[in-house]
N, CA, C and O atoms as a printed pandas DataFrame, in Angstrom:
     atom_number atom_name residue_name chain_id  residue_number  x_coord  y_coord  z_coord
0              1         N          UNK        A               1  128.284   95.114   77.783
1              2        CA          UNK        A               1  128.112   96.405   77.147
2              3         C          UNK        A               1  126.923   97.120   77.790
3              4         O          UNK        A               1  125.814   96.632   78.008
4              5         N          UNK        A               2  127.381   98.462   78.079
5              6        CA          UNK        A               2  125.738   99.603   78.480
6              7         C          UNK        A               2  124.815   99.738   77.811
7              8         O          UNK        A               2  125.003  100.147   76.665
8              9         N          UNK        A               3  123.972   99.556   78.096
9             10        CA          UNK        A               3  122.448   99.884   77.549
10            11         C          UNK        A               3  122.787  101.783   77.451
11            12         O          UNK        A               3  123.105  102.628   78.287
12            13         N          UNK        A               4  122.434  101.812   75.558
13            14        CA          UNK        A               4  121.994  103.571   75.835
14            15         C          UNK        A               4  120.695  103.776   75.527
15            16         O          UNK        A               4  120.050  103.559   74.501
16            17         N          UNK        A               5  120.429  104.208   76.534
17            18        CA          UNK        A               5  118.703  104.585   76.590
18            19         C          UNK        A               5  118.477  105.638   75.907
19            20         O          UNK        A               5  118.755  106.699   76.465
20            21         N          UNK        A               6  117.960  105.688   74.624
21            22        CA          UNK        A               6  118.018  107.395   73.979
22            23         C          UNK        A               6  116.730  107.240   73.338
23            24         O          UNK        A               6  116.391  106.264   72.668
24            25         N          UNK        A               7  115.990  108.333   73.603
25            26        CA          UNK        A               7  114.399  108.893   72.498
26            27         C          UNK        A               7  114.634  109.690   71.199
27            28         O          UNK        A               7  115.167  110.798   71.264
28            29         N          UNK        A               8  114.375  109.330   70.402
29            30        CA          UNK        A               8  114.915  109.741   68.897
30            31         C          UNK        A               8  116.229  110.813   68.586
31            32         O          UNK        A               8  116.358  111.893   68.009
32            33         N          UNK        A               9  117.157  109.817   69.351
33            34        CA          UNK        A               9  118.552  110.384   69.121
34            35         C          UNK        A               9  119.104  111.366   70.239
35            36         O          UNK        A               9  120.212  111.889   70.122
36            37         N          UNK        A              10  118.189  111.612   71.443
37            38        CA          UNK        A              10  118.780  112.181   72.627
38            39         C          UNK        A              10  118.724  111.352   73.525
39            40         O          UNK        A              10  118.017  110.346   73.460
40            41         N          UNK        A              11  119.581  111.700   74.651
41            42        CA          UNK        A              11  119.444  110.620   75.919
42            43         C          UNK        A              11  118.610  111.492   76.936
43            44         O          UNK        A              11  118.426  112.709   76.950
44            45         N          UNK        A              12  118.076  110.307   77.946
45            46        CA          UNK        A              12  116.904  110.397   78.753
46            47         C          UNK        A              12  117.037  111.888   79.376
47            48         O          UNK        A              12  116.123  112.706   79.480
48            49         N          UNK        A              13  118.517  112.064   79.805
49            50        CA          UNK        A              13  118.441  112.910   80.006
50            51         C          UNK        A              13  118.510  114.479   79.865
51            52         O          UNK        A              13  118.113  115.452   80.507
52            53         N          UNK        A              14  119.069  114.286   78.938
53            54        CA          UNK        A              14  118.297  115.474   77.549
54            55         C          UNK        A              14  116.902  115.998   77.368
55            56         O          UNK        A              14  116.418  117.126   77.273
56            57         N          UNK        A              15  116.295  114.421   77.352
57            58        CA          UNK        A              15  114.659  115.069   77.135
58            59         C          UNK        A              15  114.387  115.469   77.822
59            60         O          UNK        A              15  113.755  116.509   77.634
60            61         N          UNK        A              16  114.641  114.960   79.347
61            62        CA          UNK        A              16  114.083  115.401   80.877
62            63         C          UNK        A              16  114.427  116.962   80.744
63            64         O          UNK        A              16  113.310  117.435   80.954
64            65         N          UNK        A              17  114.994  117.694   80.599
65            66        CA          UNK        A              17  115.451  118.694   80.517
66            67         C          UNK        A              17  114.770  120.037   79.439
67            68         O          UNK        A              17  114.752  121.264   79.535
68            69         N          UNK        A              18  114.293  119.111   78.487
69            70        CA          UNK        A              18  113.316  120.018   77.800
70            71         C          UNK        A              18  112.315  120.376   78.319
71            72         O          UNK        A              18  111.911  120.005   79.421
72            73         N          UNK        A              19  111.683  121.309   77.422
73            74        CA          UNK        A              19  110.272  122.013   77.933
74            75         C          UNK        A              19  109.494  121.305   76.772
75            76         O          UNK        A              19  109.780  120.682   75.750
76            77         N          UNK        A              20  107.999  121.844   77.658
77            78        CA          UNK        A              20  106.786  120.732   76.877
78            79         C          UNK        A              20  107.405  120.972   75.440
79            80         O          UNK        A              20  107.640  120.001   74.720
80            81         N          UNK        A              21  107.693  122.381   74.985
81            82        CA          UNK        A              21  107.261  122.450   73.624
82            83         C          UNK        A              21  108.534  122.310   72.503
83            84         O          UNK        A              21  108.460  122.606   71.310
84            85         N          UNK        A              22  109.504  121.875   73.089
85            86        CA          UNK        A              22  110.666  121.113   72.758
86            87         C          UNK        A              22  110.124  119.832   72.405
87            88         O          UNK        A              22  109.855  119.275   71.340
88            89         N          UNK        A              23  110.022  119.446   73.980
89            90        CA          UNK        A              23  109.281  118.254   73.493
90            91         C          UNK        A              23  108.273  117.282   72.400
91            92         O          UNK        A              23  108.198  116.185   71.847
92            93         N          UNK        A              24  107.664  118.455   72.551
93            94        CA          UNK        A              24  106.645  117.647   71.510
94            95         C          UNK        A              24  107.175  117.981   69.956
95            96         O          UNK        A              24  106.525  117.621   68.975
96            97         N          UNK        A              25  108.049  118.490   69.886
97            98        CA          UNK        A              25  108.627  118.707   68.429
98            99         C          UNK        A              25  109.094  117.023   68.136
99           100         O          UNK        A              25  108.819  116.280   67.193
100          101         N          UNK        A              26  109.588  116.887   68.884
101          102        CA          UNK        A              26  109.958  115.280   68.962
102          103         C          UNK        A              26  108.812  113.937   69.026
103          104         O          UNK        A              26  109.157  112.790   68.742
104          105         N          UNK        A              27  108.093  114.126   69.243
105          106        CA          UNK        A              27  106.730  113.084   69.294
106          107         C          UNK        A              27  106.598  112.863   67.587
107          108         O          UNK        A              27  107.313  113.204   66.645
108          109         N          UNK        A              28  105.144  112.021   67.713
109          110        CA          UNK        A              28  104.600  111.806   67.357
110          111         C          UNK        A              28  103.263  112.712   66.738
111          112         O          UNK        A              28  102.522  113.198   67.592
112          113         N          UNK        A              29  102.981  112.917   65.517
113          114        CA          UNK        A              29  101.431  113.968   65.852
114          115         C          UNK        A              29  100.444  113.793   66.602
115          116         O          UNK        A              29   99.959  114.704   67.274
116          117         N          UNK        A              30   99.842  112.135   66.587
117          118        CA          UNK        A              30   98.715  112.237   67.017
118          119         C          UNK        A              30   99.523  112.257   68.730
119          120         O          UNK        A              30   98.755  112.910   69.438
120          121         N          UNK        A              31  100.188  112.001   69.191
121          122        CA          UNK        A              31  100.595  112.695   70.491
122          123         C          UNK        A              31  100.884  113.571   71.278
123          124         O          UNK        A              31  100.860  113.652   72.507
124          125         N          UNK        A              32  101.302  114.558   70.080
125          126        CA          UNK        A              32  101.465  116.240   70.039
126          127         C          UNK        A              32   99.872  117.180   70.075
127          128         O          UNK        A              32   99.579  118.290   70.520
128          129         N          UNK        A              33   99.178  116.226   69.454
129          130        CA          UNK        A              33   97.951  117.180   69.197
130          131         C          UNK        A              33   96.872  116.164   70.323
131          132         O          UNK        A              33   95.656  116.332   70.236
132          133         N          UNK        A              34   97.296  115.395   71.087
133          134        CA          UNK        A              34   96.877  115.451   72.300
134          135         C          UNK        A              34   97.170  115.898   73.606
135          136         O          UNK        A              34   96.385  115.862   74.554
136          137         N          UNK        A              35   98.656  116.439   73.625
137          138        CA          UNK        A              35   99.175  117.119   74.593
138          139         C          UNK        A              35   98.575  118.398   74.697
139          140         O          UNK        A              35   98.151  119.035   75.661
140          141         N          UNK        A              36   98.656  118.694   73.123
141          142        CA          UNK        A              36   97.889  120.102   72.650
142          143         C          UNK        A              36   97.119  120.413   73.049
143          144         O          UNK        A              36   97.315  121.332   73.844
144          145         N          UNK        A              37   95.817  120.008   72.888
145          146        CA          UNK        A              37   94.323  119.740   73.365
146          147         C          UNK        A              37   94.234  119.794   74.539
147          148         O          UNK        A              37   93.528  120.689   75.002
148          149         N          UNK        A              38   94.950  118.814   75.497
149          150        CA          UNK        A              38   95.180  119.038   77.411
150          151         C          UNK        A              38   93.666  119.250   77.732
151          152         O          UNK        A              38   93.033  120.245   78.086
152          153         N          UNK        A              39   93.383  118.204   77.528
153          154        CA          UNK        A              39   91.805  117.703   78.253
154          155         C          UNK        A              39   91.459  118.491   79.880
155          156         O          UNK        A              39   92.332  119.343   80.051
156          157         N          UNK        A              40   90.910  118.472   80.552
157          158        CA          UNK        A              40   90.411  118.572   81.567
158          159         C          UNK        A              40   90.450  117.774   82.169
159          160         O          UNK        A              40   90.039  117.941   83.317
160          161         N          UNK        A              41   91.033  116.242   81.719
161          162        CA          UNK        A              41   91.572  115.359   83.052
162          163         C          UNK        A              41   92.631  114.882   82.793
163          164         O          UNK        A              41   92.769  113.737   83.224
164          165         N          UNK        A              42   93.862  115.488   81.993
165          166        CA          UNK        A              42   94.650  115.321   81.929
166          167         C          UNK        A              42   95.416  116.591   82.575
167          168         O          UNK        A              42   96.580  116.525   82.969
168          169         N          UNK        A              43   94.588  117.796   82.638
169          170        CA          UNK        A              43   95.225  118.755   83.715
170          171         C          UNK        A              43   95.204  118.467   85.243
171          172         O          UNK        A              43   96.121  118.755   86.012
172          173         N          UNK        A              44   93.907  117.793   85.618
173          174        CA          UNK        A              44   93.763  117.027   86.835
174          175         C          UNK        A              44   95.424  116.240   87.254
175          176         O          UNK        A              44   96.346  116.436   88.045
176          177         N          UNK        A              45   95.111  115.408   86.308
177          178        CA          UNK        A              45   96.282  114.516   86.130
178          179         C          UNK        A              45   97.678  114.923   86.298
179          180         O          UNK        A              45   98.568  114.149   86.651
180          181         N          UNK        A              46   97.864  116.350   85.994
181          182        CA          UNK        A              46   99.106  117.196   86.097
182          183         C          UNK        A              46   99.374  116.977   87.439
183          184         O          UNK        A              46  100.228  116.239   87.931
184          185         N          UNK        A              47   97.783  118.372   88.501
185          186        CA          UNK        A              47   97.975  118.676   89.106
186          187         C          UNK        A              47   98.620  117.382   90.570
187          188         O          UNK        A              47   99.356  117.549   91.542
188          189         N          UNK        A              48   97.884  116.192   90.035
189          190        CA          UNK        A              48   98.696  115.435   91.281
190          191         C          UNK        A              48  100.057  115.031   91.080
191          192         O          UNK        A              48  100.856  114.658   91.938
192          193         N          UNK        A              49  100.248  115.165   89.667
193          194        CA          UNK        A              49  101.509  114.485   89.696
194          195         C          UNK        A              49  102.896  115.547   90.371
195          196         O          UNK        A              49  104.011  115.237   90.791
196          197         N          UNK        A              50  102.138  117.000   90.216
197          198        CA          UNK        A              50  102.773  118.391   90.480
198          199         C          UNK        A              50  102.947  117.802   92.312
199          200         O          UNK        A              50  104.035  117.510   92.809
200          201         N          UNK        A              51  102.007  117.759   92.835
201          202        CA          UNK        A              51  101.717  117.813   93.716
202          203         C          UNK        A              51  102.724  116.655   94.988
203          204         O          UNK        A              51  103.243  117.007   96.047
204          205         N          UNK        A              52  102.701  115.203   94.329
205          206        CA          UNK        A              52  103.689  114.239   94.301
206          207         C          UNK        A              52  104.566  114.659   94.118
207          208         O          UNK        A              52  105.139  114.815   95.196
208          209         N          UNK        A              53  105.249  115.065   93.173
209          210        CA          UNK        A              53  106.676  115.719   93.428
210          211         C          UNK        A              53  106.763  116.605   93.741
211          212         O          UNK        A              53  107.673  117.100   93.076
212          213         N          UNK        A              54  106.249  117.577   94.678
213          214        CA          UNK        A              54  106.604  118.628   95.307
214          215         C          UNK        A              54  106.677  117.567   96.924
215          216         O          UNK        A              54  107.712  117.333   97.548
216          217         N          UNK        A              55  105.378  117.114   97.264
217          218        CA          UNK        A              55  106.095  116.322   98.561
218          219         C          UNK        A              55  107.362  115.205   98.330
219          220         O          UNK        A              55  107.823  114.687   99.347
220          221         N          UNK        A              56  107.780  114.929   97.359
221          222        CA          UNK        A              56  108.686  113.649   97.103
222          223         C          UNK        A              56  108.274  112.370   97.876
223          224         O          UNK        A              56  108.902  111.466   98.427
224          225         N          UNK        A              57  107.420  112.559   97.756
225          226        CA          UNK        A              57  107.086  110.974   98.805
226          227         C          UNK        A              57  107.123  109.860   97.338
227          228         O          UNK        A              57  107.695  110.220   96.310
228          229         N          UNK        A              58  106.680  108.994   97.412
229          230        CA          UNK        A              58  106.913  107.478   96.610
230          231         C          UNK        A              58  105.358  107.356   96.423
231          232         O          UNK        A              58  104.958  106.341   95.853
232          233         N          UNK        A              59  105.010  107.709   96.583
233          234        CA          UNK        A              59  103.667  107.461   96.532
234          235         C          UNK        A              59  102.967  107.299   95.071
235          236         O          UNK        A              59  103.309  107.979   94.104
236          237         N          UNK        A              60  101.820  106.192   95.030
237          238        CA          UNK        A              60  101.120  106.105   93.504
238          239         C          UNK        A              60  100.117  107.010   93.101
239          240         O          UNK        A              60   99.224  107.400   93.852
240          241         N          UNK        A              61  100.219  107.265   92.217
241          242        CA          UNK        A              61   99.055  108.320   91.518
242          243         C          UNK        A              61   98.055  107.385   90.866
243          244         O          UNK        A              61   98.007  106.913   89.730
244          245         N          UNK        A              62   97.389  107.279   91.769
245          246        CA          UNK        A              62   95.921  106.615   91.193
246          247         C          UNK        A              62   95.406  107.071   89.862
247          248         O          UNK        A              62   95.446  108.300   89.903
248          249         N          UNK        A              63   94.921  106.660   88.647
249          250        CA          UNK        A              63   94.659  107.647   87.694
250          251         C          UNK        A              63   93.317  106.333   86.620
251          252         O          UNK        A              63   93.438  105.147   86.313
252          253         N          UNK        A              64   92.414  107.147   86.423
253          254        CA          UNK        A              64   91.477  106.493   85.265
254          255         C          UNK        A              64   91.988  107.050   83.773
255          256         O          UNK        A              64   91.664  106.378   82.794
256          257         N          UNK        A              65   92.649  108.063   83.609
257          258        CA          UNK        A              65   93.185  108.587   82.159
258          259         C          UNK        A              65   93.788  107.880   81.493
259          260         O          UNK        A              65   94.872  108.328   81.118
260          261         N          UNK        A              66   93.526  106.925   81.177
261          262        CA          UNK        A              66   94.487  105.798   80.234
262          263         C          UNK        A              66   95.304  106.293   78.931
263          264         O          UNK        A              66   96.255  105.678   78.449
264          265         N          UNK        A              67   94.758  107.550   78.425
265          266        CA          UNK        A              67   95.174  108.363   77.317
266          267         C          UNK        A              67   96.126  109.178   77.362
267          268         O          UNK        A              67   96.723  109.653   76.396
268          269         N          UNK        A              68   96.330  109.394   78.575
269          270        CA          UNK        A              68   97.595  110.355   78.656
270          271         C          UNK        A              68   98.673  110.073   78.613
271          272         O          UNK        A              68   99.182  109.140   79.234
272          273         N          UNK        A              69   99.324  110.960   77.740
273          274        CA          UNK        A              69  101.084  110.755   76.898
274          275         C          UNK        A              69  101.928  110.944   77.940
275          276         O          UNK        A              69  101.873  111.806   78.817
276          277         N          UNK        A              70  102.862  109.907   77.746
277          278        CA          UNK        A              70  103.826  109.833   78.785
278          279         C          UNK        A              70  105.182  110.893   78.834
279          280         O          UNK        A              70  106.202  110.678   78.179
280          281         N          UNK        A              71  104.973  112.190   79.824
281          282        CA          UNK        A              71  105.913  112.983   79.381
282          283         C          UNK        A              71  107.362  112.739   80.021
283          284         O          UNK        A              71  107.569  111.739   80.709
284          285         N          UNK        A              72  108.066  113.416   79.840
285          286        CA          UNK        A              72  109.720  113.228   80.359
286          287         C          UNK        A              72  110.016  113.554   82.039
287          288         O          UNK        A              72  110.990  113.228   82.718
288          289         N          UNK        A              73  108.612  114.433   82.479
289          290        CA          UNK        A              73  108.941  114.597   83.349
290          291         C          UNK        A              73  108.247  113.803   85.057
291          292         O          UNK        A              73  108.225  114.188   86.226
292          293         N          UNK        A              74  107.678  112.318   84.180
293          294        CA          UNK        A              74  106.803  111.391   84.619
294          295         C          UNK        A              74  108.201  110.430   85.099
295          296         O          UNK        A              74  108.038  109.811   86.150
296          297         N          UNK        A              75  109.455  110.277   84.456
297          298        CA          UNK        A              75  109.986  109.235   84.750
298          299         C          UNK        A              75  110.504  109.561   85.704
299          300         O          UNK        A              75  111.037  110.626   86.016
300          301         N          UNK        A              76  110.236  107.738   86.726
301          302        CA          UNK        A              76  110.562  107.296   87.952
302          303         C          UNK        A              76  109.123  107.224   88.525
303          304         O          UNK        A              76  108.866  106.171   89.108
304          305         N          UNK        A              77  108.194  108.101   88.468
305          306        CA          UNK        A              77  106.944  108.457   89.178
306          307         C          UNK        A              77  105.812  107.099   88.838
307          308         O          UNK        A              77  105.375  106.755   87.739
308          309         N          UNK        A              78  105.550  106.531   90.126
309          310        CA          UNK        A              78  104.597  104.732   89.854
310          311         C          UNK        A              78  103.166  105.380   89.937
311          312         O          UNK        A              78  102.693  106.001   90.889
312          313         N          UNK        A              79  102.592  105.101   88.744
313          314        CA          UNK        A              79  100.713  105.357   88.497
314          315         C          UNK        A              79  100.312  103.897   88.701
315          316         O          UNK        A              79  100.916  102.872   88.384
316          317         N          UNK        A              80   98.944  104.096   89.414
317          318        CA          UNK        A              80   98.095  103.027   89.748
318          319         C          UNK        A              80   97.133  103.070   88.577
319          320         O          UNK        A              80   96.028  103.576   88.774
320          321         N          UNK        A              81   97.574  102.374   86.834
321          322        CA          UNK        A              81   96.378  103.005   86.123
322          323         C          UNK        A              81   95.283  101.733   86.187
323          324         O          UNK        A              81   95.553  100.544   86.020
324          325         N          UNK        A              82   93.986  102.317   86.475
325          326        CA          UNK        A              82   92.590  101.392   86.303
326          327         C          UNK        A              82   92.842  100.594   85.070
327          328         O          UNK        A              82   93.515  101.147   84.202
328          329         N          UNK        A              83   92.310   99.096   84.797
329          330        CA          UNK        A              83   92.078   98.401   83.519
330          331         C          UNK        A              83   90.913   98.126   83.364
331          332         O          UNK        A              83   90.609   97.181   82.636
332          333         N          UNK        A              84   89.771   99.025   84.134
333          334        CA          UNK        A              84   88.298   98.331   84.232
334          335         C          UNK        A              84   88.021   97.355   85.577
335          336         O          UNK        A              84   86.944   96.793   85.775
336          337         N          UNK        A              85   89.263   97.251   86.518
337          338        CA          UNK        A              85   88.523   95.569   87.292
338          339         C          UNK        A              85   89.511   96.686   88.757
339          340         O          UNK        A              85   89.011   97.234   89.739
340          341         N          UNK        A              86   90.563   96.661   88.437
341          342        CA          UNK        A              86   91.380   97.156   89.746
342          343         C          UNK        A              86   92.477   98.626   89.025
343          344         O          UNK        A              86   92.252   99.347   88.053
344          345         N          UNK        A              87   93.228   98.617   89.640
345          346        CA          UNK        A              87   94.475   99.805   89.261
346          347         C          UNK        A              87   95.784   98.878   89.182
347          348         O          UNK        A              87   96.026   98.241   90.208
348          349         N          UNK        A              88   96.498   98.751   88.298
349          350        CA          UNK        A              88   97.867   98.265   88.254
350          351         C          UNK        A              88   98.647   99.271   88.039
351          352         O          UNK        A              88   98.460  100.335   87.448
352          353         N          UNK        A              89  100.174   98.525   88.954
353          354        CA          UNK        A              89  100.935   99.750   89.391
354          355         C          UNK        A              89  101.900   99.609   88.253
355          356         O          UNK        A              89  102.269   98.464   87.990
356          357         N          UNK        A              90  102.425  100.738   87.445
357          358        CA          UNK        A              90  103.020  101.144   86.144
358          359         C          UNK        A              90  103.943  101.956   86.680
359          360         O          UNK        A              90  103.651  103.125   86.933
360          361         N          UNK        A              91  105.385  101.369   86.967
361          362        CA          UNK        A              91  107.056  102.497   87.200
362          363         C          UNK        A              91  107.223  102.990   85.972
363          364         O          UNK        A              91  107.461  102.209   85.051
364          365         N          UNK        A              92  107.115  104.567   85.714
365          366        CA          UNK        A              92  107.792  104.865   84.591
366          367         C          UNK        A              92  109.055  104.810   84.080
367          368         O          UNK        A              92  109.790  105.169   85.000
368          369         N          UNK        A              93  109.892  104.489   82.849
369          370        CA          UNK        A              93  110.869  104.539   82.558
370          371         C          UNK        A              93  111.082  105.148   81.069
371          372         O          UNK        A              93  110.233  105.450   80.230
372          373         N          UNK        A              94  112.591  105.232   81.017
373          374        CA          UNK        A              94  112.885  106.156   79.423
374          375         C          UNK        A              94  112.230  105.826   78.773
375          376         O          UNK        A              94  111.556  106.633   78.132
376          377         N          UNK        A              95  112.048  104.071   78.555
377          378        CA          UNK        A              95  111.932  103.469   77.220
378          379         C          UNK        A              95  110.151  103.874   76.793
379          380         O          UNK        A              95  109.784  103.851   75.618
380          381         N          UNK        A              96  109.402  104.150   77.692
381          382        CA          UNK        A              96  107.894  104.390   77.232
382          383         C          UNK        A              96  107.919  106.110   77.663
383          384         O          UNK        A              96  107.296  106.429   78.676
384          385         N          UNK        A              97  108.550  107.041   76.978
385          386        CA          UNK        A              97  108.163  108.216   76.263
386          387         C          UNK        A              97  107.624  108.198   75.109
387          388         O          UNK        A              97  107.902  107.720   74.009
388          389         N          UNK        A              98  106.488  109.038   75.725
389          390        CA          UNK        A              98  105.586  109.188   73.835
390          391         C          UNK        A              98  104.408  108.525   73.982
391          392         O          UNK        A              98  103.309  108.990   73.677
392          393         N          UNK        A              99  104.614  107.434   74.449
393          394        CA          UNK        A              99  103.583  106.334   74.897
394          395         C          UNK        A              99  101.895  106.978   75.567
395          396         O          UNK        A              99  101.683  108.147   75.889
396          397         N          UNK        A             100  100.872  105.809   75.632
397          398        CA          UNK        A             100   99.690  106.387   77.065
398          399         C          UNK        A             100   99.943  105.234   77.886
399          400         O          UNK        A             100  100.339  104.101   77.612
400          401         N          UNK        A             101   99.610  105.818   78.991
401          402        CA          UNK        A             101   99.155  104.917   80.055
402          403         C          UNK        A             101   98.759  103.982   79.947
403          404         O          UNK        A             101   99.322  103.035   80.496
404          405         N          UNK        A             102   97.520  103.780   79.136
405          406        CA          UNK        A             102   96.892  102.595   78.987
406          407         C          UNK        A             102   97.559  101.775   78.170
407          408         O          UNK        A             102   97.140  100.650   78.441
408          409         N          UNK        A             103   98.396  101.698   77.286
409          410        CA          UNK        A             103   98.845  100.733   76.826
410          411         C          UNK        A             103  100.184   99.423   77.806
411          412         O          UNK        A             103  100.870   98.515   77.336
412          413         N          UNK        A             104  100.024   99.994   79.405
413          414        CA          UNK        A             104  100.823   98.835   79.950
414          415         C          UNK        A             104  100.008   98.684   81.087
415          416         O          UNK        A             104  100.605   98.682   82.164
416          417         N          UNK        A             105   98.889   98.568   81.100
417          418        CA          UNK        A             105   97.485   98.615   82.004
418          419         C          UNK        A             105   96.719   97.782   81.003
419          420         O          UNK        A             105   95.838   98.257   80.287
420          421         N          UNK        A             106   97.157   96.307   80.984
421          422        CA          UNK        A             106   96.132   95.468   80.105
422          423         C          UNK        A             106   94.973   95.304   80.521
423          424         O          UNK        A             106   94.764   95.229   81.732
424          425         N          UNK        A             107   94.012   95.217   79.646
425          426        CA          UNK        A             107   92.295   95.141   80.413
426          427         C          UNK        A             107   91.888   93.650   80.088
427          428         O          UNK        A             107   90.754   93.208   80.271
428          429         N          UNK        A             108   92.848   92.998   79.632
429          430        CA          UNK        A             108   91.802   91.375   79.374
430          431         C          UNK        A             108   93.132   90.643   79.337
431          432         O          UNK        A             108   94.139   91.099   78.796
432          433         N          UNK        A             109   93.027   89.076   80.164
433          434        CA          UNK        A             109   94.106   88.780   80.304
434          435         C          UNK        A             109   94.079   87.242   79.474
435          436         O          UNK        A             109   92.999   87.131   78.893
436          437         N          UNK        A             110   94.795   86.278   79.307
437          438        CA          UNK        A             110   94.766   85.308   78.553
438          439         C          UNK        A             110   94.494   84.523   78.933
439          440         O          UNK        A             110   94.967   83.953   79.916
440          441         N          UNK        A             111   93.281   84.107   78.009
441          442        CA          UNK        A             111   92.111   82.990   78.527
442          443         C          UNK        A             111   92.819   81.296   78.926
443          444         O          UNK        A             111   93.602   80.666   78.215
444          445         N          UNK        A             112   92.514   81.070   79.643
445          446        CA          UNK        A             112   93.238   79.323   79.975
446          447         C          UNK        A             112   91.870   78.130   80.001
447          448         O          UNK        A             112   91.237   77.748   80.985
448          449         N          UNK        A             113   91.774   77.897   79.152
449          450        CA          UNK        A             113   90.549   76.634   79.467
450          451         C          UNK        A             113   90.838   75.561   79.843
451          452         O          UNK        A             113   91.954   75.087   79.630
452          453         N          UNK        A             114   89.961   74.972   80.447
453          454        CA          UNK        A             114   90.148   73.688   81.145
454          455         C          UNK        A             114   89.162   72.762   80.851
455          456         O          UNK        A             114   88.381   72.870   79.906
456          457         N          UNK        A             115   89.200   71.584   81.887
457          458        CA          UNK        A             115   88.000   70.840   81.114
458          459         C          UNK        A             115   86.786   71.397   81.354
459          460         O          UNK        A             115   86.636   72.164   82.306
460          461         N          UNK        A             116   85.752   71.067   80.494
461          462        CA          UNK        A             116   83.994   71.382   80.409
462          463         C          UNK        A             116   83.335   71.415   81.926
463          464         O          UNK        A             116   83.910   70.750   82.788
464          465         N          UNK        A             117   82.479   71.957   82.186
465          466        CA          UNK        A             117   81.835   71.910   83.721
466          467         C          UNK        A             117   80.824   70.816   83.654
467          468         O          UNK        A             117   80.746   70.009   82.728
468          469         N          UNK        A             118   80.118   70.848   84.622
469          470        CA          UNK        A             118   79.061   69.714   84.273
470          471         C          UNK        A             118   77.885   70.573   83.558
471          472         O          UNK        A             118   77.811   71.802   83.594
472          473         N          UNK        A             119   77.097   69.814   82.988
473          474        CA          UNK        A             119   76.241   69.911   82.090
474          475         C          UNK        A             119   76.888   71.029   80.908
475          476         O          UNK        A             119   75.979   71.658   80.367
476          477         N          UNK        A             120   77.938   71.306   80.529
477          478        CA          UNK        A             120   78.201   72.395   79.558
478          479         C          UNK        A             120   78.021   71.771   78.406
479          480         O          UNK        A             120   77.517   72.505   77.557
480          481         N          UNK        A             121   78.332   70.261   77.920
481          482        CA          UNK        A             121   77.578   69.794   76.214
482          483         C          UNK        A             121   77.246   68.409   76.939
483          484         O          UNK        A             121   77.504   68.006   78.073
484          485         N          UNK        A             122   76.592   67.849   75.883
485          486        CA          UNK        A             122   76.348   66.070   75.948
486          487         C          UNK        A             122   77.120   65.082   75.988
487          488         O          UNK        A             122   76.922   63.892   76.232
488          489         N          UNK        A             123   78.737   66.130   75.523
489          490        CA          UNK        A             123   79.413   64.950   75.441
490          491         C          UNK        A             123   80.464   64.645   77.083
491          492         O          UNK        A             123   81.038   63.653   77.532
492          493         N          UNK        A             124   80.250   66.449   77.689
493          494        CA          UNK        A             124   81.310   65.795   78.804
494          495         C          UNK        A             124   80.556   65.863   79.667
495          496         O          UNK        A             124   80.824   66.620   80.600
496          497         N          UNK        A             125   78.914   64.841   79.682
497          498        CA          UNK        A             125   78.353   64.135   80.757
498          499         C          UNK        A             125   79.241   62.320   80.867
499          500         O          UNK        A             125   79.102   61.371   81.639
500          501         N          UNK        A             126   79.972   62.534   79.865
501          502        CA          UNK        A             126   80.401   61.399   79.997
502          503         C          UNK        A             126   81.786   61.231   80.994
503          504         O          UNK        A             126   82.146   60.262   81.662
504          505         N          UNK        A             127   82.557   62.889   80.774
505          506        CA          UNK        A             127   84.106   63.101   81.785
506          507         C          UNK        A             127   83.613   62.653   83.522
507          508         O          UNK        A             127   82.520   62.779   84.074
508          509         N          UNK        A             128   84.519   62.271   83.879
509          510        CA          UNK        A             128   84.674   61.920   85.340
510          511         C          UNK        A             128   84.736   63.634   86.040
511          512         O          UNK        A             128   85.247   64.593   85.462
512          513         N          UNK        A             129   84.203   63.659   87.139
513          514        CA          UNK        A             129   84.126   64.152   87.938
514          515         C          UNK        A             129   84.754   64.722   89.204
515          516         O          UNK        A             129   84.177   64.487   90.266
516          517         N          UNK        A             130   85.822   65.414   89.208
517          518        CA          UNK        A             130   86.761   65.532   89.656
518          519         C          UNK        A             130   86.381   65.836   91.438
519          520         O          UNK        A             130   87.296   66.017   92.242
């Protein structure tokens, strides 16, 4: 069976097709009233992405804006978003409209412990020494 990819009852490509302010009738508030607002580096943020798709090249959009809402007209387009250490590369797709950036740009990854180092307590002066 097909996967239907649809954002609150339209398909992808429906939304793609709207304008911002279509759009955001459909969001979320606190996402609407950050589109609203349109920071000063989230217009930055426009302008390369404008800029990328006017050359069509493949190319990543480097970006520190972790806050910015993922609009309709982002999908397909790969951001390099910062997590604090490097940039990870993020392909947009239907399913994260509405969304920010930063939420698939993890900043802390899952701790793995192993055994004690030397001198770390009294007791694993006693572990062998690898």
């Amino acid at each position: 069976m097909v996967e239907r990819i649809a954002y609150r009852g339209k398909n992808y490509q429906e939304v793609q097709s709207m304008t911002l302010e279509e759009y955001t009738k459909l969001i979320k508030s606190r996402q609407r009233r950050s589109i609203k607002r349109n920071s000063l580096l989230i217009r930055k943020l426009n302008k390369k992405i404008e800029k990328v798709k006017a050359s069509n090249s493949g190319k990543i959009i480097k970006t520190h804006v972790r806050e910015a809402v993922i609009l309709p007209g982002w999908i397909g387009l790969k951001f390099g978003v910062h997590n604090g250490k490097e940039f990870q590369t993020i392909e947009i797709t239907p399913l994260m409209l509405g969304h920010r950036l930063g939420e698939f740009a993890f900043t802390t990854k899952a701790v793995q412990h192993s055994a004690p180092g030397i001198r770390a307590t009294k007791g694993s002066k006693f572990l062998a020494v690898k």
